[in-house]
N, C-alpha and C positions, 0 to 999 in steps of 0.2 A: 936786151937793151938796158941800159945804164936809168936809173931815175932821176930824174933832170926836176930842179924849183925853180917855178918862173916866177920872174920878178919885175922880169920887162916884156911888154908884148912879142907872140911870137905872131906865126902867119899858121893861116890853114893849110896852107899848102905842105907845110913842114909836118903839121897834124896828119895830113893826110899820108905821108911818106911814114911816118912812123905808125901809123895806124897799117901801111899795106907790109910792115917789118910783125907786126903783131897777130891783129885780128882780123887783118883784112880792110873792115872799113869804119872799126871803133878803135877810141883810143881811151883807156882806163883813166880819169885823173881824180886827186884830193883838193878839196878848196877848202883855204883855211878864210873863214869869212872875216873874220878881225882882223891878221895882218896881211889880206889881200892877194897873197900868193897860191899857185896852185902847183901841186907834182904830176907830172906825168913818164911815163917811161914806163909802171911798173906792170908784172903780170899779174900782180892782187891791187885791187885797190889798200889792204893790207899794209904792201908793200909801204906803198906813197904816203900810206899815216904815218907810219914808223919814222920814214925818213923824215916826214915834217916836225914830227914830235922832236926828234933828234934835232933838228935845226931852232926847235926851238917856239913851234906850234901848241896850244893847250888843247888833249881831244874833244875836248867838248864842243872845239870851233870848227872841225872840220868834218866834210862832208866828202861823200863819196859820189860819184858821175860816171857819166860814158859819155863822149864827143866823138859824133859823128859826122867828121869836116864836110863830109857832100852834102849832107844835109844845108837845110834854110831856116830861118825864124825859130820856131820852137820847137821843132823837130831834132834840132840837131844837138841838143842836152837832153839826156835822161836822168830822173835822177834815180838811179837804181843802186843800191850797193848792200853786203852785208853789213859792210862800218857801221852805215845807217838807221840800223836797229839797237834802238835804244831809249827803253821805255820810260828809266828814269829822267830824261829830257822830253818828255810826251810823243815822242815820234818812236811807233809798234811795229812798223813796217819797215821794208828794205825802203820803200820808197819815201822820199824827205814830202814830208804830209802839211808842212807849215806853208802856205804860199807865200810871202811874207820871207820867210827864209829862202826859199826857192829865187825869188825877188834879187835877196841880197848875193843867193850865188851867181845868179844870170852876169850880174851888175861885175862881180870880181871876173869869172870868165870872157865878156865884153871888153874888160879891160886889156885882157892878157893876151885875145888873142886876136890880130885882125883880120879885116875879110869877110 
């Protein structure tokens, strides 16, 4: 599947069609917390940085997920990624450890995606 930048809201249900072309019932994405957009399509979270970087993302803003469309409420973001790791920015772990930042991702993916 092609990596796709969203800019304008998509639906879950398209999440969910590309997640059952993937992983079944997660869909990999990048969210770039400054200019608001997120990638998805790719089989690395990897992928979706590069491509954002290329369009024009700084990595420091971006952050790696999983979206799991069946899911509800807070179940349905993870925020797991290798991207993620990165001590020099105080976050040790795969997982985004700032809640606060977690906050500002929720708030971009909310936007992006409805449903």
């Amino acid at each position: 599947m092609t990596i796709e930048i969203l800019r304008r809201a998509t639906s879950r249900a398209r999440l969910s069609a590309i997640a059952e072309g993937q992983f079944g019932d997660m869909v990999k994405a990048v969210v770039d917390v400054e200019r608001r957009v997120m990638a998805i399509g790719g089989e690395l979270h990897a992928d979706e940085e590069a491509a954002l970087i290329e369009d024009g993302s700084a990595q420091e803003h971006l952050w790696g997920i999983n979206l799991y469309p069946a899911e509800r409420e807070d179940a349905w973001i993870e925020f797991d990624s290798l991207i993620n790791v990165r001590p020099s920015q105080g976050n040790r772990s795969r997982n985004v450890e700032d809640r606060a930042l977690q906050d500002r991702i929720r708030q971009v993916v909310t936007t992006l995606v409805e449903g």
